[in-house]
C-alpha positions in Angstrom: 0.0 0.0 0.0 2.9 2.9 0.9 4.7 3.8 -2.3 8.6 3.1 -1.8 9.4 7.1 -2.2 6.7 9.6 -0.5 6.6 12.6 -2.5 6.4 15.6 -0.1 5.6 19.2 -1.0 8.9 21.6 -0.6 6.6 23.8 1.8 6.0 20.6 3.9 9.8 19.5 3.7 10.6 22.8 4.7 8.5 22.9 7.4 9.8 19.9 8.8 13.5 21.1 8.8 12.9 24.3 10.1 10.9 21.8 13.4 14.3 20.2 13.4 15.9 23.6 13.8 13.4 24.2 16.7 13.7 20.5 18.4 16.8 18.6 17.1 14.4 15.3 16.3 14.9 14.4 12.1 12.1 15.4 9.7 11.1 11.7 9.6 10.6 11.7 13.5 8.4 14.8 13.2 6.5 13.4 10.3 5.8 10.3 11.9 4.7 12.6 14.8 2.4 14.4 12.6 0.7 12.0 11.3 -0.2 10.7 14.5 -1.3 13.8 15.8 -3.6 14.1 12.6 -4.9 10.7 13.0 -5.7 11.0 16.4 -7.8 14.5 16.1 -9.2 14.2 12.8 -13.1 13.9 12.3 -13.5 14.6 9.4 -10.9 13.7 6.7 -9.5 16.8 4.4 -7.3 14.7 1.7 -5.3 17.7 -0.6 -5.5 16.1 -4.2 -3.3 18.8 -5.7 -0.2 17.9 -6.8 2.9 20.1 -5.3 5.1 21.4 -8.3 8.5 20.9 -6.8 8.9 18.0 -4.3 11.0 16.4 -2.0 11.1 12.4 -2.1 11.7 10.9 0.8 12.0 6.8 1.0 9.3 5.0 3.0 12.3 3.3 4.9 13.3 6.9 6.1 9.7 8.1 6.8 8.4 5.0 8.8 11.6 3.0 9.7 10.2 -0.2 11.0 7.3 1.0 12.3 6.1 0.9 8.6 3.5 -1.8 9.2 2.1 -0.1 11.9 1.8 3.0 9.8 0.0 1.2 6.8 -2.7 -0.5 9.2 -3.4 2.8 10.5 -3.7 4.0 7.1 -5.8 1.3 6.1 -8.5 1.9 8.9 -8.5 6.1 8.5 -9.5 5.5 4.7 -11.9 2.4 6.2 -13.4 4.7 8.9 -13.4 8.4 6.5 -14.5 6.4 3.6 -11.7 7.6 1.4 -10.3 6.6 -1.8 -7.5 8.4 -2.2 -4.4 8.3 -3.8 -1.8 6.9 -1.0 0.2 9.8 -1.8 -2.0 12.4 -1.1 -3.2 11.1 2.2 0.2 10.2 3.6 0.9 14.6 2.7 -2.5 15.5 3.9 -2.3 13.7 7.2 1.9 15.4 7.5 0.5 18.8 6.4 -2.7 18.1 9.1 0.1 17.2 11.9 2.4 19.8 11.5 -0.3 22.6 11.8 -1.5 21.2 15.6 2.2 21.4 16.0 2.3 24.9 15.1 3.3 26.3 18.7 6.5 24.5 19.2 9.0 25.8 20.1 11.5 23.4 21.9 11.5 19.8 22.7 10.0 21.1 25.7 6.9 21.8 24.0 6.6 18.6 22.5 5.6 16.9 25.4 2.6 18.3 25.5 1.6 15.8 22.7 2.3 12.9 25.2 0.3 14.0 28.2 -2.8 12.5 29.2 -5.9 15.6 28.7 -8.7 13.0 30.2 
C-alpha cells in the first residue's frame, strides 16, 4: 500500500526542517509525529489532491523506519473509517500537512511533550 518514495511538498519538507531547527528530532521523526497527531484528532478527513510542483522524495524506509506496518494498518482503517479513496500519496501529505499545523506552537523539545500528556 505505501509507495517506496513519498513525494512531499517543498513547503511541507521545509516545514519539517525548520521543526528540526526548533527541536533537534529528524524530519522523519516529526512526520511520523504528525501523522499521528492528525490521525488522532481528525473527524473529518480533508485529503489535498493537488499535486505540489516541486517536491521532495523521501523513502518510506526513512519516513516509517520499521514501524512501517504499523503506519499502513493505521492508514488502512483512517481511509476504512473516513470512507476515502485516495491516492496513498496524497493522504500520507495530507495527514503530514494536518500534523504539523496542531504542531504549530512549538518551540523546543519542551513543548513537545505536550503531545504525550494525558488531557482525560
Amino acid at each position: 500500500m505505501i509507495p517506496f518514495r513519498i513525494q512531499l511538498s517543498k513547503k511541507t519538507w521545509d516545514r519539517l526542517q525548520y521543526m528540526q531547527t526548533r527541536t533537534r528530532l529528524t524530519p522523519n521523526i516529526i512526520a511520523r509525529m504528525a501523522i499521528s497527531l492528525a490521525l488522532r484528532d481528525i473527524h473529518t478527513a480533508a485529503i489535498n489532491e493537488s499535486k505540489p510542483e516541486h517536491v521532495h522524495v523521501i523513502n518510506r524506509d526513512v519516513l516509517f523506519g520499521d514501524q512501517e506496518k504499523v503506519y499502513e494498518a493505521l492508514l488502512r482503517q483512517f481511509c476504512a473509517e473516513q470512507g476515502i479513496d485516495s491516492n496513498i500519496q496524497d493522504i500520507i501529505r495530507s495527514l503530514i500537512d494536518s500534523g504539523l499545523h496542531k504542531m504549530g506552537h512549538v518551540k523546543n523539545l519542551l513543548d513537545m511533550r505536550s503531545f504525550f500528556t494525558n488531557n482525560i
